[in-house]
PAKOL-759962 format. One record per residue (C-alpha): x, y, z. Coordinates in steps of 0.05 Angstrom, whole numbers. Layout:
! residues N
X, Y, Z
...
END
This chain:
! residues 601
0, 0, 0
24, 63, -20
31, 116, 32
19, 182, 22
69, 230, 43
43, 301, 63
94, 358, 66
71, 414, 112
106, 481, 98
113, 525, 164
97, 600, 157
147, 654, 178
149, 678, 242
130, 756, 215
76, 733, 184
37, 706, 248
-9, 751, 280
2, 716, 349
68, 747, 348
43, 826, 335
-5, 810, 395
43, 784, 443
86, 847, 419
40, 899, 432
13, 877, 498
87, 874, 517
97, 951, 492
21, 972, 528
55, 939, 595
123, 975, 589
83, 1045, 576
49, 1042, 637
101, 1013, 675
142, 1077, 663
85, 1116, 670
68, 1087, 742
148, 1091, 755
147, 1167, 727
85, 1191, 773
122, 1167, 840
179, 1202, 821
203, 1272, 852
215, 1326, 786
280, 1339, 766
310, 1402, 764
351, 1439, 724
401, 1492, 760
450, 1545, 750
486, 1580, 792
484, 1664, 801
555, 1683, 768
600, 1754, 775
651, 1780, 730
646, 1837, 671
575, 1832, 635
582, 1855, 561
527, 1882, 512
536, 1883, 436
506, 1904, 377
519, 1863, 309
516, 1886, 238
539, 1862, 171
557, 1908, 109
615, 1928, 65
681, 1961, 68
675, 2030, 31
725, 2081, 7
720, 2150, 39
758, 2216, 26
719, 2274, 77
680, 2265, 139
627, 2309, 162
648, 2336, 223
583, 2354, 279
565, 2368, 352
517, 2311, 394
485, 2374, 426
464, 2447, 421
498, 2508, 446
553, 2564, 432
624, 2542, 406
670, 2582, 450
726, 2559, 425
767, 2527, 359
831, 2492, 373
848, 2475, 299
850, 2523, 226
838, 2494, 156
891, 2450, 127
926, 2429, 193
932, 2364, 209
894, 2324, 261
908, 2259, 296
851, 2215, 310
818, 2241, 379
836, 2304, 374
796, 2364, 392
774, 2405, 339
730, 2460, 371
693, 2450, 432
613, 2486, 460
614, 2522, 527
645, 2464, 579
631, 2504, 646
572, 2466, 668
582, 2406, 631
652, 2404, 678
611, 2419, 732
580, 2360, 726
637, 2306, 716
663, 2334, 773
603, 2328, 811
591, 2260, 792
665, 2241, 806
656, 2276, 875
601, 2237, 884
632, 2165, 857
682, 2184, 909
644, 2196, 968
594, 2132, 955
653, 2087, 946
686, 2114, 1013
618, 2101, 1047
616, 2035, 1025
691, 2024, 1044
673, 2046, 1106
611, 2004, 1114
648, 1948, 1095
716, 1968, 1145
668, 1971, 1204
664, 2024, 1255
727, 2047, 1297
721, 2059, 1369
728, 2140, 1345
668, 2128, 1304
623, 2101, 1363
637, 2147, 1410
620, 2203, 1367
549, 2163, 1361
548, 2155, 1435
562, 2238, 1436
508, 2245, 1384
458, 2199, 1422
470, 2239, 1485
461, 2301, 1454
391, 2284, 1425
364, 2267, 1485
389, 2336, 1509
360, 2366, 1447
299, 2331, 1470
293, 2359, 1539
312, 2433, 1516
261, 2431, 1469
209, 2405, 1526
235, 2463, 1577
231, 2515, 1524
159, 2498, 1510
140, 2491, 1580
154, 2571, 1577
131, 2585, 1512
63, 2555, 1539
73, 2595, 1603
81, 2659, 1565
21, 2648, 1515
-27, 2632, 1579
2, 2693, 1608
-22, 2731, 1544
-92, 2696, 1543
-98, 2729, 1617
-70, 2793, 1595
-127, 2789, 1535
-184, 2775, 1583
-170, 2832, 1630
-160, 2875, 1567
-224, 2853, 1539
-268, 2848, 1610
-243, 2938, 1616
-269, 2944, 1547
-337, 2917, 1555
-378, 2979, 1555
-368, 3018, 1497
-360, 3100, 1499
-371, 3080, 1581
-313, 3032, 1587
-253, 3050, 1634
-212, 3049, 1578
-245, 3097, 1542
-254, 3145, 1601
-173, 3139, 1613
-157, 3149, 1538
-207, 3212, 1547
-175, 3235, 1619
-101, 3224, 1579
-129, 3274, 1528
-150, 3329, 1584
-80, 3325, 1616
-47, 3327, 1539
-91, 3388, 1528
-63, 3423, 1592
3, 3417, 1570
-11, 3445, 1499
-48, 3501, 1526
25, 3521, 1563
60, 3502, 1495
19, 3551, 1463
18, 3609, 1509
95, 3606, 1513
94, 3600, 1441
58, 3661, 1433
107, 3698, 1493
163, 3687, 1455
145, 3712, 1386
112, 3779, 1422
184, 3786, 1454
211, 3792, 1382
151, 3822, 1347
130, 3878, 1400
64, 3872, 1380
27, 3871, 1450
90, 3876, 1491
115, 3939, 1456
184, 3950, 1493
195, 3878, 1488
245, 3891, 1421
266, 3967, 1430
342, 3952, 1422
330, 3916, 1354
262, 3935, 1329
294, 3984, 1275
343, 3920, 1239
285, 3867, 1249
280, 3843, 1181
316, 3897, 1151
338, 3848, 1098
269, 3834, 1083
216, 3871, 1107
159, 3833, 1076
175, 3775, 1126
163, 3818, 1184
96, 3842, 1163
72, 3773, 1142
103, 3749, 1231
57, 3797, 1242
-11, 3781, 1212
12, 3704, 1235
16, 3732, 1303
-65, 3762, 1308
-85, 3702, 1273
-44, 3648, 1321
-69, 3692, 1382
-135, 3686, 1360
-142, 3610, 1360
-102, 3614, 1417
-150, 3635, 1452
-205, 3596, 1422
-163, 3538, 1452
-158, 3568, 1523
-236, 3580, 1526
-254, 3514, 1518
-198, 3482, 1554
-213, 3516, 1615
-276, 3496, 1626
-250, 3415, 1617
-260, 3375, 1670
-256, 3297, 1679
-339, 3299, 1679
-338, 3337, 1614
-376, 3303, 1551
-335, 3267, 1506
-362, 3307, 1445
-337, 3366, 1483
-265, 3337, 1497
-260, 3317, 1420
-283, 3387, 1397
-225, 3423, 1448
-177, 3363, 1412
-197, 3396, 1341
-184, 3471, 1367
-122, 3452, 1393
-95, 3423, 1336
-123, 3490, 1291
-86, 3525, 1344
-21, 3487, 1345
-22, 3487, 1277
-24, 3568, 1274
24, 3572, 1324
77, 3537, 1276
59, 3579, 1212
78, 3631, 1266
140, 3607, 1297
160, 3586, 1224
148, 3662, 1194
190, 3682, 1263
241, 3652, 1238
251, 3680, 1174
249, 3741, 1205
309, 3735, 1250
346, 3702, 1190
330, 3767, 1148
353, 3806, 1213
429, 3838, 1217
462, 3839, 1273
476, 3924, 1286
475, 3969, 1336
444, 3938, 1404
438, 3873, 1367
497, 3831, 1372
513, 3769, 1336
502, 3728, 1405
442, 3765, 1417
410, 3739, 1354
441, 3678, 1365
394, 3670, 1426
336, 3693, 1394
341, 3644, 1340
350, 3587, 1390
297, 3608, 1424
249, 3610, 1370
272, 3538, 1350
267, 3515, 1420
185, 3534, 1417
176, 3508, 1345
201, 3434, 1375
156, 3439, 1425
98, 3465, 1386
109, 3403, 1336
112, 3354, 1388
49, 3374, 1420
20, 3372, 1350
49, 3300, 1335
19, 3286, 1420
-48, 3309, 1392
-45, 3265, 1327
-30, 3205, 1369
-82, 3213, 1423
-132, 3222, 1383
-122, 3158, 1338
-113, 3128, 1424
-180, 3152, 1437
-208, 3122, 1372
-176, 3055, 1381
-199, 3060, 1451
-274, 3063, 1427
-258, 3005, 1379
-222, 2978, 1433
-271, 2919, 1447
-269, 2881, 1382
-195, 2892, 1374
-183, 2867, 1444
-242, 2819, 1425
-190, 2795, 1371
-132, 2799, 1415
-167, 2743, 1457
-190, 2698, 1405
-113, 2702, 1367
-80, 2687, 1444
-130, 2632, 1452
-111, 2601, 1379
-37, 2621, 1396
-48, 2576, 1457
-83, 2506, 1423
-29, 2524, 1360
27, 2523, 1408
2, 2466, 1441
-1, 2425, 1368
71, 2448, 1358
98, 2421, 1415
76, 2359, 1412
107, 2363, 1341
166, 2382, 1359
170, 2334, 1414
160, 2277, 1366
202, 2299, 1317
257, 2306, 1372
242, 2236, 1398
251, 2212, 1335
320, 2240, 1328
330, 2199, 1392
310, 2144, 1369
348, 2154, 1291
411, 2171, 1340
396, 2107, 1381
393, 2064, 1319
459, 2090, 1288
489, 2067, 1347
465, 1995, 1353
477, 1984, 1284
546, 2021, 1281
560, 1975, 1337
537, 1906, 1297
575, 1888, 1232
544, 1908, 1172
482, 1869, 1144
487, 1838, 1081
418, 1885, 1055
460, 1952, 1073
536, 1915, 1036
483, 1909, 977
446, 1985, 980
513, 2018, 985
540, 1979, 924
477, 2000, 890
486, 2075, 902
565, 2060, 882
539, 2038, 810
491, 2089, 814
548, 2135, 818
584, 2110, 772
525, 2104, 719
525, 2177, 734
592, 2196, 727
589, 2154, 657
534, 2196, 636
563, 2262, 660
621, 2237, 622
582, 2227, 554
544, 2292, 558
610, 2331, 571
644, 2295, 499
577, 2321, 468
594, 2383, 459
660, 2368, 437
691, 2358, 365
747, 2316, 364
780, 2281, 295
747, 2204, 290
812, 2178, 233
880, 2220, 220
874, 2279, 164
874, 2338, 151
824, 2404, 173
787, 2413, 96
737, 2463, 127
713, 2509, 190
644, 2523, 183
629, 2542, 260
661, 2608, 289
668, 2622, 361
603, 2651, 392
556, 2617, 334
502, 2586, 359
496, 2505, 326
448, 2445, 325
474, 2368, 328
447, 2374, 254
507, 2432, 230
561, 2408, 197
616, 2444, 239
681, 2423, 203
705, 2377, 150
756, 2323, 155
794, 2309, 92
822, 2237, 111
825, 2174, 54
799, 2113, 95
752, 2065, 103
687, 2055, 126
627, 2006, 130
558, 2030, 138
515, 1980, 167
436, 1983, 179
409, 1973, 250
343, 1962, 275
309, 2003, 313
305, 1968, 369
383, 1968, 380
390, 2039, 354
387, 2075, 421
446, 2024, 449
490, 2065, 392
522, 2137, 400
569, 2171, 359
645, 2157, 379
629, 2083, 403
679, 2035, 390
669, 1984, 345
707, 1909, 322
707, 1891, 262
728, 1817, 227
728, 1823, 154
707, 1752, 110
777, 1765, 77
819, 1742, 135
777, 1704, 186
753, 1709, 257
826, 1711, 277
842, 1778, 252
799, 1840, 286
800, 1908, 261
788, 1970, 308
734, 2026, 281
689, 2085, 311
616, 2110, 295
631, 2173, 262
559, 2183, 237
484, 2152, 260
428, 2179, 204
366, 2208, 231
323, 2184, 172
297, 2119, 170
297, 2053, 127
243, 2011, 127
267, 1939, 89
210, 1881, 90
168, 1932, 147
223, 1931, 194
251, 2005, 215
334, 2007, 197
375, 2067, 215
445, 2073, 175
511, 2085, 213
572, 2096, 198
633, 2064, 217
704, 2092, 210
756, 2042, 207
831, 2058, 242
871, 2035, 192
940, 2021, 238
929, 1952, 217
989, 1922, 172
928, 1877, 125
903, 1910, 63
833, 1932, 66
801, 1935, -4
734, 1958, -18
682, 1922, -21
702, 1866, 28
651, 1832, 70
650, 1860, 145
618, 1842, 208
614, 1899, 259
610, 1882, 331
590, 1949, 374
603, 1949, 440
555, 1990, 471
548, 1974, 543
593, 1937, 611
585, 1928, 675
638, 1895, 715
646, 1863, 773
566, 1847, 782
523, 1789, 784
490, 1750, 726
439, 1693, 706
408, 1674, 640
346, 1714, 620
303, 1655, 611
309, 1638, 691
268, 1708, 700
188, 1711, 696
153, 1768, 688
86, 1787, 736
31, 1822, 711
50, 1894, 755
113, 1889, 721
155, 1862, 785
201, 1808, 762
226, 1747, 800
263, 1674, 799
243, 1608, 819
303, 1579, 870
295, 1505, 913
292, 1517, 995
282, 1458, 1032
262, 1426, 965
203, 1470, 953
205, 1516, 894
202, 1588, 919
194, 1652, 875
248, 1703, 897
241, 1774, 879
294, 1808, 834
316, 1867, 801
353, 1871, 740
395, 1915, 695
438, 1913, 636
412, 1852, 591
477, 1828, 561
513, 1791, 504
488, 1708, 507
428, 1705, 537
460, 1739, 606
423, 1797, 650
452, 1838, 710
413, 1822, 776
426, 1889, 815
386, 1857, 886
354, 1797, 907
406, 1747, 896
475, 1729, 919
529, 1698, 882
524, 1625, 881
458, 1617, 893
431, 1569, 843
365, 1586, 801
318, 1542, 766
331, 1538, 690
278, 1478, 678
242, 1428, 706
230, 1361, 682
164, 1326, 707
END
């Protein structure tokens, strides 16, 4: 019997679906194993740490070397050229001053700002030296001396408050006589001080009227028999006009006596004011009279019985009476406006009282002003001392550096401004042209000179947003294609266009770059060049990368750093954002602390 023999062929192991099962449960397992092993594991962080040394900030540019025979020549600033060191067709080295604007306050300023670069770094060296034993006793002296400040200032108020209660008395009494009106005491004493006044002008004027008779003759007739004949004889008119002076002062004379006499301390105060109005008529009569007198001795000529003595005496005399006279008339003036104020008396003393009273509560605020503000000298005084006494916290090492780089940002900038209004020759040539003259007022757009100097330059195109990191006279390194990133060339912005370029809607601005040619490699035109500018550095300060820092919405920005291996947000602040990705933190970090750069979940 014939067997049959069946020949099974086997299929390849790719091509059996049990296998792509087996395979992808196997993959399904290993995915969630690592995902199971992944969630109970901690993150992983990525750190750096906070470094110091010199930051750096750059500006790049590419464009091509150029020929150039004569450079424009202009201020940065405005103002008067006062003075022109260099003439056409002399020649220049490169940074030399060609003409230069009024410096006075410009030099001011740099020396301000190096006084006060000076004086911050000396506080800071003294922060940082500690305090000597000199030094803390003068606190202790200073301490000692506010507290005495303190109690002077409490004793002299203690008697400023004295005094103003004193017045507030004074103003009550004053007020309490015044109560009353035309019936208060004080009016009736400013009214019995106005009697007694008019007493002693009533004298004033009959002696006034005695003496003039005794020169006149007029009612005592042998009064001037040795003289009457040379009385005036230099002018008679005077004489005759003394005497119609005389009948008139005698007559309100004795208008004045009439009513005086019959004055007593019960008379009406109408009456008294009407005797103070005759008086003054009278008084003022009187010293037409005395006046007229006068000229008539000084028209008089001392002859015969007369001598020059004699005349002397008269004269003094007369100018005895005529000071009296006016005084009683300046006496009337006075009392009067005494006897007025006297009447008004109650609402100015009314006043008097309420200004003591709001002197009083005013002083009374004061005081304890003063006393707190005194305390708080103390206190300042008290705190200078501890801390002069402890070493210096790490917050104070890190304010006094800021205000050192403060200072120094300022001196920079006092520096800048000053070389603004200077000229100075960017390459070696030659003076082509003075267009300025001393005392000419120019813009930073007047060309002020020309430089005639063959040389090189590249103008590049910069975008605006690294336009205002550029100034004229900035340094600049340069590599040309030609001979590698070995080789660097030296150059210096010698002009920044004010027009713009806009290529593909992006805003350019050209500048210009001067190249020093001291270099011993040819330069031909037209060679490829990459311009570095280096327009800011900071040295010795602390750095991290910019993508550590985070922004907050109120524009505060801070780091994430690991403490106890939590993830904490520190508060920074930063400055000068530098060449690779690098940014000044001025406070809020130390260096080597480390920073998070990434995490990895």
């Amino acid at each position: 019997m014939e067997s049959e023999v069946i020949n099974i062929k086997n299929k390849k192991w790719y091509k059996n679906k049990k296998f792509y099962i087996i395979l992808g449960i196997f993959f399904i397992g290993l995915i969630i194993y690592n995902l199971i092993n992944k969630a109970n594991q901690d993150p992983q962080y990525e750190t750096v740490k906070v470094m110091k040394g010199t930051l750096i900030q750059t500006v790049d540019a590419t464009g091509n070397v150029e020929s150039a025979d004569e450079l424009d020549l202009r201020f940065e600033t405005v103002g008067k050229i006062t003075k022109i060191y260099k003439k056409v067709n002399d020649e220049v080295k490169a940074g030399e001053i060609i003409m230069s604007l009024d410096l006075t306050e410009l030099g001011a300023r740099v020396s301000q700002a190096q006084a006060g670069l000076s004086r911050s770094q000396a506080n800071l060296d003294k922060l940082l030296a500690g305090q000597t034993d000199q030094y803390l006793i003068s606190l202790e002296s200073k301490l000692d001396q506010a507290a005495a400040s303190y109690e002077q200032v409490k004793a002299q108020y203690d008697n400023y408050l004295n005094e103003a209660e004193s017045v507030v008395k004074t103003a009550e009494v004053n007020l309490n006589l015044a109560e009353g009106g035309e019936d208060s005491q004080i009016v009736k004493d400013a009214y019995n001080s106005t009697i007694a006044l008019l007493n002693t002008v009533q004298y004033v004027l009959g002696n006034g009227l005695t003496e003039s008779d005794n020169i006149l003759g007029i009612d005592n007739t042998l009064a001037n028999d040795e003289f009457e004949d040379v009385l005036a004889a230099l002018d008679s008119s005077k004489l005759n006009q003394a005497e119609s002076r005389y009948y008139t002062a005698k007559s309100t004379k004795y208008d004045a006596d009439e009513i005086i006499n019959q004055l007593t301390v019960d008379s009406s105060h109408e009456k008294v004011d009407w005797a103070l109005v005759v008086s003054k008529d009278a008084l003022f009569d009187m010293k037409n009279l005395l006046f007229t007198v006068s000229e008539v001795l000084d028209n008089t000529m001392p002859i015969g019985n007369l001598t020059q003595s004699g005349l002397t005496v008269l004269k003094n005399n007369i100018q005895n009476v005529r000071g009296s006279v006016s005084l009683q008339y300046s006496n009337l003036i006075n009392q009067e406006q005494l006897v007025n104020n006297a009447k008004n008396s109650f609402s100015t003393y009314k006043i008097a009282y309420d200004k003591a009273v709001a002197n009083l509560e005013n002083l009374k605020i004061k005081r304890e002003a003063d006393l707190a503000a005194a305390q708080a000298i103390v206190d300042q005084a008290q705190a200078s001392y501890t801390d002069a006494k402890n070493p210096p916290r790490i917050e104070d090492v890190l304010s006094y550096q800021a205000v050192v780089k403060e200072s120094e940002a300022n001196l920079i900038q006092a520096q800048a401004n000053y070389n603004k209004a200077l000229v100075r020759a960017y390459v070696d040539g030659v003076i082509g042209k003075i267009n300025g003259k001393v005392g000419q007022y120019v813009t930073s757009q007047d060309v002020v000179a020309k430089l005639i100097s063959p040389h090189f330059e590249i103008k590049v195109d910069i975008p605006e947003t690294d336009i205002v990191k550029i100034s004229l006279h900035n340094t600049a390194t340069i590599k040309l294609d030609a001979y590698g990133d070995e080789i660097n060339f030296t150059g210096i912005v010698s002009e920044i266009e004010k027009g713009e370029t806009v290529i593909q809607d992006v805003t350019y601005y050209k500048v210009t770059v001067s190249l020093n040619e001291l270099s011993e490699k040819e330069i031909l035109n037209g060679m490829t060049a990459d311009v570095i500018f280096f327009t800011a550095e900071e040295k010795d300060v602390i750095y991290i990368p910019l993508r550590t820092v985070f922004n907050r919405n109120d524009g505060s920005k801070y780091v994430r750093v690991l403490e106890d291996g939590k993830v904490k947000e520190k508060e920074i602040i930063t400055g000068l954002r530098g060449d690779g990705g690098l940014i000044e933190v001025k406070s809020g970090l130390n260096e080597g602390q480390e920073v998070i750069l990434s995490v990895n979940e």
